[in-house]
mmCIF file of the N, C-alpha and C atoms, coordinates in Angstrom:
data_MODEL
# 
_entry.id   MODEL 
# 
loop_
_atom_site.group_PDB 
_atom_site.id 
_atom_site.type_symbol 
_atom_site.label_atom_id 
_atom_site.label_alt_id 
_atom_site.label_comp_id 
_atom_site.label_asym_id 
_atom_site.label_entity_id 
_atom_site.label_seq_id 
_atom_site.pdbx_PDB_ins_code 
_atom_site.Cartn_x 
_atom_site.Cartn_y 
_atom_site.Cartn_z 
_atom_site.occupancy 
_atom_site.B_iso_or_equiv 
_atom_site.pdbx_formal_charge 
_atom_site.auth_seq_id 
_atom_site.auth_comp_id 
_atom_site.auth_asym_id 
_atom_site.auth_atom_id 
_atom_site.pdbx_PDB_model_num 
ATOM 1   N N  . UNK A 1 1  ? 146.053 255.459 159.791 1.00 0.00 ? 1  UNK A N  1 
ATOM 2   C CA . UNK A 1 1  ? 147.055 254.475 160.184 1.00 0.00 ? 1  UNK A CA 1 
ATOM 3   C C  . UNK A 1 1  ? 147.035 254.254 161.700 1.00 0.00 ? 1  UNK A C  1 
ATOM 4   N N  . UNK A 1 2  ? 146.675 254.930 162.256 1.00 0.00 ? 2  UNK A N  1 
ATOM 5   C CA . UNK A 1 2  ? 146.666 255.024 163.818 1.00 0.00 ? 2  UNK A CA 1 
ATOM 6   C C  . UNK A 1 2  ? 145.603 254.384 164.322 1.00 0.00 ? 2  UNK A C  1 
ATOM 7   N N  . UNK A 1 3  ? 144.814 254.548 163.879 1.00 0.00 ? 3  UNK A N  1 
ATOM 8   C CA . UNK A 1 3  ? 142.989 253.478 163.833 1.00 0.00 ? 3  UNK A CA 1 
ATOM 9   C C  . UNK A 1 3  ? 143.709 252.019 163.556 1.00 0.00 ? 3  UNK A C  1 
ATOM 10  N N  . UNK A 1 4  ? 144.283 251.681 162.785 1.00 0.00 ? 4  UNK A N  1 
ATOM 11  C CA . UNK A 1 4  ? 144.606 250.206 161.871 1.00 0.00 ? 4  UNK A CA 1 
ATOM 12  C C  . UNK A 1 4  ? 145.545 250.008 162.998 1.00 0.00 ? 4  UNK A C  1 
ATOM 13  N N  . UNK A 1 5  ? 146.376 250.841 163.832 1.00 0.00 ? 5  UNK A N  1 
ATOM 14  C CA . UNK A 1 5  ? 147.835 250.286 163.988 1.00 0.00 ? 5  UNK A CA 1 
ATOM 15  C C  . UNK A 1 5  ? 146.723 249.710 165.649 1.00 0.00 ? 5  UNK A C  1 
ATOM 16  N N  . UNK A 1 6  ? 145.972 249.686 166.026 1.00 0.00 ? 6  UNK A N  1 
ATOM 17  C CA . UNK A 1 6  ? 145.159 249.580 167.544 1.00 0.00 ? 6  UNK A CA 1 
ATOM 18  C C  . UNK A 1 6  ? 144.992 247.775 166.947 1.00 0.00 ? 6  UNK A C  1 
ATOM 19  N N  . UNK A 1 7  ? 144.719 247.389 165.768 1.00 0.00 ? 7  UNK A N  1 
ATOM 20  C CA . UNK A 1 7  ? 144.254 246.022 165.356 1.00 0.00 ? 7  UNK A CA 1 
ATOM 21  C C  . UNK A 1 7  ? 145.365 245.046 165.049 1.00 0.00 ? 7  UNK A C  1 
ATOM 22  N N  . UNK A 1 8  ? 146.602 245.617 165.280 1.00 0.00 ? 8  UNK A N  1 
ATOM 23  C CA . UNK A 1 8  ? 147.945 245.020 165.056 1.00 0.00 ? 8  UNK A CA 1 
ATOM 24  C C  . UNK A 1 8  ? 148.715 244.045 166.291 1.00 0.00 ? 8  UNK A C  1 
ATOM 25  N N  . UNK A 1 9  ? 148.776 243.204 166.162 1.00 0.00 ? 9  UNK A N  1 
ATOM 26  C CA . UNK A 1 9  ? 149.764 242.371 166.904 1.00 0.00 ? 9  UNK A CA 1 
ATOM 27  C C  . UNK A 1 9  ? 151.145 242.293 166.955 1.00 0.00 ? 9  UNK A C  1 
ATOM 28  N N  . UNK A 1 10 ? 151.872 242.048 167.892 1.00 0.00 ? 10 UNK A N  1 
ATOM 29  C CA . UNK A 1 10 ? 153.510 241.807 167.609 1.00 0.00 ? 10 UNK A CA 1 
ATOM 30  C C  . UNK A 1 10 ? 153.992 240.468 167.965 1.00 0.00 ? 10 UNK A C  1 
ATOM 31  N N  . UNK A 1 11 ? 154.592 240.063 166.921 1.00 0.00 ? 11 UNK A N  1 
ATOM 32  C CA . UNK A 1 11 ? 154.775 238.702 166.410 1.00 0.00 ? 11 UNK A CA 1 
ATOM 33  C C  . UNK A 1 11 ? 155.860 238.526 167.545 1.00 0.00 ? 11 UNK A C  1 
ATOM 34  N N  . UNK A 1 12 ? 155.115 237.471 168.493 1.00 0.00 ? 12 UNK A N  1 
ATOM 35  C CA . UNK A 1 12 ? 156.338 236.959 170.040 1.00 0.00 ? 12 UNK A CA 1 
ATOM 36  C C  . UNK A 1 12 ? 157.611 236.704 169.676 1.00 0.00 ? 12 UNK A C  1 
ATOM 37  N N  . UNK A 1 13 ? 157.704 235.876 168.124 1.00 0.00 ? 13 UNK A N  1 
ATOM 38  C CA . UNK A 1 13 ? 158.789 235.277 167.729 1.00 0.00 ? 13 UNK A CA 1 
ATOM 39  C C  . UNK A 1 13 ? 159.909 236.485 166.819 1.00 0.00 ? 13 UNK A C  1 
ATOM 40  N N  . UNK A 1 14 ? 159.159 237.514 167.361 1.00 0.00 ? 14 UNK A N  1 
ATOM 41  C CA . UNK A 1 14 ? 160.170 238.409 166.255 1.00 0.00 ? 14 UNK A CA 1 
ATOM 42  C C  . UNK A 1 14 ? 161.526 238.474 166.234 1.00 0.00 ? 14 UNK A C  1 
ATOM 43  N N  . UNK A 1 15 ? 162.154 237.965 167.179 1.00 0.00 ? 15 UNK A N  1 
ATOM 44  C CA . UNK A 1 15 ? 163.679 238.008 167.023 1.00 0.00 ? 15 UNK A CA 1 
ATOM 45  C C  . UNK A 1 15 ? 164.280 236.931 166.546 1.00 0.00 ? 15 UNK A C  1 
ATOM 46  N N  . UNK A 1 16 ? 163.473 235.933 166.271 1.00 0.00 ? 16 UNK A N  1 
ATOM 47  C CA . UNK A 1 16 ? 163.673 234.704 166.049 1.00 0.00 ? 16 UNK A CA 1 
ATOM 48  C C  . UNK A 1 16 ? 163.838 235.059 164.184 1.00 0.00 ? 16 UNK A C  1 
ATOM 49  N N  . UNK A 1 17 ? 163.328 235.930 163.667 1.00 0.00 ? 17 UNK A N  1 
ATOM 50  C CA . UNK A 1 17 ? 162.925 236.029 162.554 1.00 0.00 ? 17 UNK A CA 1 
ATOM 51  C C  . UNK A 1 17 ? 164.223 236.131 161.431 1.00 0.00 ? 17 UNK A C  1 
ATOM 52  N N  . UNK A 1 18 ? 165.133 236.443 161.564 1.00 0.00 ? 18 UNK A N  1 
ATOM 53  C CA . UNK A 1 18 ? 167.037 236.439 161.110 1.00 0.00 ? 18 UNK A CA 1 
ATOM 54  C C  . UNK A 1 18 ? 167.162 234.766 160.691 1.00 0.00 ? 18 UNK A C  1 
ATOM 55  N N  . UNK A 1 19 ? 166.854 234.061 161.825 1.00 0.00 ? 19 UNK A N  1 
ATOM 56  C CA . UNK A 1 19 ? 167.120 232.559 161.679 1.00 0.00 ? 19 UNK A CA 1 
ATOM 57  C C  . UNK A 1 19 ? 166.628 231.915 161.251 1.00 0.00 ? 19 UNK A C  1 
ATOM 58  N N  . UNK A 1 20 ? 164.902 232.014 161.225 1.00 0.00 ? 20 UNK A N  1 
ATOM 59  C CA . UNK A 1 20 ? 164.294 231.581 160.535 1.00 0.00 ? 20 UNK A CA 1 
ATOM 60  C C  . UNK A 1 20 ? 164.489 232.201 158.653 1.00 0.00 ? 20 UNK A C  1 
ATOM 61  N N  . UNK A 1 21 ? 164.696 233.348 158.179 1.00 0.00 ? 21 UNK A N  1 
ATOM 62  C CA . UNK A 1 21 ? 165.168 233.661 157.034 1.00 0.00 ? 21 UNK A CA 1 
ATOM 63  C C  . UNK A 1 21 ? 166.564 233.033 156.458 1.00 0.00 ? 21 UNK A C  1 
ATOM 64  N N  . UNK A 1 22 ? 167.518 232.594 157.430 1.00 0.00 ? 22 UNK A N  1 
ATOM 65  C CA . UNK A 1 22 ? 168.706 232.184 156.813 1.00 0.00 ? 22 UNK A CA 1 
ATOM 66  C C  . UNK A 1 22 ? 168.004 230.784 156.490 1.00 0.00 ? 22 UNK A C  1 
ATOM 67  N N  . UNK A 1 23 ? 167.781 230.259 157.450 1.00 0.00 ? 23 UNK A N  1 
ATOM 68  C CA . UNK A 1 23 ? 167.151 228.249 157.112 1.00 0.00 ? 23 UNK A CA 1 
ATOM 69  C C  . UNK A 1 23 ? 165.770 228.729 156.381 1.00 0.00 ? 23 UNK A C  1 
ATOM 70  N N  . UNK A 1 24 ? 165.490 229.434 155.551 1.00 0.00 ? 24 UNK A N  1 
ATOM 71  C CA . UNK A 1 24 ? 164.280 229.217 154.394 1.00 0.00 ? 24 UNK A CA 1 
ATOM 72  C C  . UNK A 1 24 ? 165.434 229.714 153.186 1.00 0.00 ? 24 UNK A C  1 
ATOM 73  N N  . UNK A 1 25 ? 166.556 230.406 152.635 1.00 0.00 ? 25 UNK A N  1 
ATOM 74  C CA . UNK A 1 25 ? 167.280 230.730 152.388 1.00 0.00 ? 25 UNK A CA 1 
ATOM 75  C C  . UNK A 1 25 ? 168.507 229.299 152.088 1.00 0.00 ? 25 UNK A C  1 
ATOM 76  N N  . UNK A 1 26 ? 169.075 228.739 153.049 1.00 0.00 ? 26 UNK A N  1 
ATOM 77  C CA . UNK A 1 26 ? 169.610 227.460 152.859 1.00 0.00 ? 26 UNK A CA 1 
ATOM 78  C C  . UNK A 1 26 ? 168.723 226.296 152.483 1.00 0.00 ? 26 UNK A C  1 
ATOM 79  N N  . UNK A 1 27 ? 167.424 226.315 152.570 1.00 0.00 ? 27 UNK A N  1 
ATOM 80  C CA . UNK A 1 27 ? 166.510 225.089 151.885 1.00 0.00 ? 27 UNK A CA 1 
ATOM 81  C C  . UNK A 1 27 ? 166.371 225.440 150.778 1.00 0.00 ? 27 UNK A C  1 
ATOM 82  N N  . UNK A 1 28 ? 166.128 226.399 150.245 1.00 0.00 ? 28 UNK A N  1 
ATOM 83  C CA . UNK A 1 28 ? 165.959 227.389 148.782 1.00 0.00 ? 28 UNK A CA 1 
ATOM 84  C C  . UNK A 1 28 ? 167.190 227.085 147.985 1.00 0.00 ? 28 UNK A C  1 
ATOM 85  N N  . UNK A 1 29 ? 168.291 227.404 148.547 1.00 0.00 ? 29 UNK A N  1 
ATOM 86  C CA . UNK A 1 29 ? 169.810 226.708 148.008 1.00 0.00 ? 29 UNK A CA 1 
ATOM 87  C C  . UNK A 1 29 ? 169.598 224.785 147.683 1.00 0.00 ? 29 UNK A C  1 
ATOM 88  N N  . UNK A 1 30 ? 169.566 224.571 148.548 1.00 0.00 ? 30 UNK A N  1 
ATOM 89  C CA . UNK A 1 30 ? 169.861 223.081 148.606 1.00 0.00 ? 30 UNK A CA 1 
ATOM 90  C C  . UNK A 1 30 ? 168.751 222.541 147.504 1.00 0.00 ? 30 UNK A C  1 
ATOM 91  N N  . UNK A 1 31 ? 167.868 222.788 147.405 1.00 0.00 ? 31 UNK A N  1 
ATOM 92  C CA . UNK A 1 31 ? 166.355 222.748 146.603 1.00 0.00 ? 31 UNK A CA 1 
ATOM 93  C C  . UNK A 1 31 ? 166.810 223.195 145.033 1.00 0.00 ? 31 UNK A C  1 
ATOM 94  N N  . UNK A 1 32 ? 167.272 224.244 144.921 1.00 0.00 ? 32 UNK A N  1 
ATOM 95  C CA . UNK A 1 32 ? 167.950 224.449 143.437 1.00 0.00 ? 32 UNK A CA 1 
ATOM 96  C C  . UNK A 1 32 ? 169.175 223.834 142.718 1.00 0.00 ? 32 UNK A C  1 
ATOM 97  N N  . UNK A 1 33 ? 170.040 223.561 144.044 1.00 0.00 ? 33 UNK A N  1 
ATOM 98  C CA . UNK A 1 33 ? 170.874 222.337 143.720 1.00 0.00 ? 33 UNK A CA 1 
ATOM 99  C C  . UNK A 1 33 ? 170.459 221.310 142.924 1.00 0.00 ? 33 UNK A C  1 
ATOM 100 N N  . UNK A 1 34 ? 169.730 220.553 143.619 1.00 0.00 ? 34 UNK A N  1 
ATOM 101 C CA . UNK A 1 34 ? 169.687 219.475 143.775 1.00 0.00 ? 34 UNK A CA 1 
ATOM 102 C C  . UNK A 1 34 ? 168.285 219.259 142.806 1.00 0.00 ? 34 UNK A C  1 
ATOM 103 N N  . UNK A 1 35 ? 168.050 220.058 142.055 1.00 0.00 ? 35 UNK A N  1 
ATOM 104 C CA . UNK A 1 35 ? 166.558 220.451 141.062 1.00 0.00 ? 35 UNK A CA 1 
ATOM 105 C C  . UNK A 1 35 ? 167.712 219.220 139.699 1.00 0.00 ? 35 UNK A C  1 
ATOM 106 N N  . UNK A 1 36 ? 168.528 219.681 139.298 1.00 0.00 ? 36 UNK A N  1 
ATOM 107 C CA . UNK A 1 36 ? 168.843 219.048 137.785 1.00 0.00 ? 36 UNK A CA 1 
ATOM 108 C C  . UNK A 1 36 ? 169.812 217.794 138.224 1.00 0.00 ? 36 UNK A C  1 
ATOM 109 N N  . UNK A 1 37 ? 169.580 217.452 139.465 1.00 0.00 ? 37 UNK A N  1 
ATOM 110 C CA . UNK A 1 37 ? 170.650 215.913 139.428 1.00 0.00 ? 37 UNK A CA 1 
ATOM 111 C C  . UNK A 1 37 ? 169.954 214.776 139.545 1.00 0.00 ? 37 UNK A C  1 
ATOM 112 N N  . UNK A 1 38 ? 168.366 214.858 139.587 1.00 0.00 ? 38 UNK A N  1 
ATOM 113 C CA . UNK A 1 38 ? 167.769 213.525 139.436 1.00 0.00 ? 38 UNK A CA 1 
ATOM 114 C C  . UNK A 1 38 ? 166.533 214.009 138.601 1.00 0.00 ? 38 UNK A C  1 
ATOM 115 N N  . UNK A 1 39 ? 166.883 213.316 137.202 1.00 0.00 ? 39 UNK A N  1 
ATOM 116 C CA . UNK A 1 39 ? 165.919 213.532 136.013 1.00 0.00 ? 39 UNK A CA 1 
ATOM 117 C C  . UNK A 1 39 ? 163.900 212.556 136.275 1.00 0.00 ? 39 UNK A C  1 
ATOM 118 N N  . UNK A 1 40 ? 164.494 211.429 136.839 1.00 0.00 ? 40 UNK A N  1 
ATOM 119 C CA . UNK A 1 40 ? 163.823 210.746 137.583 1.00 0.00 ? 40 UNK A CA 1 
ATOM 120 C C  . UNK A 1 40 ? 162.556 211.085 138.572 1.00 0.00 ? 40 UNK A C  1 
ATOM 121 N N  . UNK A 1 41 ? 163.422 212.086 139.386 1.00 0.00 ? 41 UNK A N  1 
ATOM 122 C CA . UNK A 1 41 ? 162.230 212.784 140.273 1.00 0.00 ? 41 UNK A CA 1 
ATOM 123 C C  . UNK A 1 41 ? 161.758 213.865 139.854 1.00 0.00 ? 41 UNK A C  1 
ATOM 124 N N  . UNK A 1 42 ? 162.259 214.644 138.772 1.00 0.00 ? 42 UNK A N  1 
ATOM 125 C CA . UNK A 1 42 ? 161.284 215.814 138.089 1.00 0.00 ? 42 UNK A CA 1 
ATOM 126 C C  . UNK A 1 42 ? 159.861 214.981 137.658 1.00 0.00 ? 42 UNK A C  1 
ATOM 127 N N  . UNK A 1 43 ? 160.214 213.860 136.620 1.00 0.00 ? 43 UNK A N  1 
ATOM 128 C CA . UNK A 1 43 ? 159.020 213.314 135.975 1.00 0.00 ? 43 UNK A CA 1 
ATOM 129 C C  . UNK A 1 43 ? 158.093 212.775 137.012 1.00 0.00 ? 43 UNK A C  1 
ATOM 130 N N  . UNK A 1 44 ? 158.559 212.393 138.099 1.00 0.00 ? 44 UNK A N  1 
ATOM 131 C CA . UNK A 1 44 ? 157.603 212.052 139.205 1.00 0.00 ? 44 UNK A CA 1 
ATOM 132 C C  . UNK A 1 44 ? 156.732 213.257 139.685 1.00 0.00 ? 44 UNK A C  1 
# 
């Protein structure tokens, strides 16, 4: 693990990463909503 951990990067945006999980989380919501109110755009 210590060999592997030398080939590892740290993601710049890591603190950013909370916010980005809530807004993939609220699109995921809104997306399941909104799945059975237009019969129209399933068949599309």
């Amino acid at each position: 693990m210590i060999e592997a951990a030398k080939g590892f990067r740290r993601l710049k945006a890591h603190k950013r990463l909370p916010s980005l999980r809530a807004a993939l989380l609220a699109h995921q919501a809104e997306c399941a909503l909104g799945a059975g109110l237009d019969p129209v755009r399933e068949a599309a």
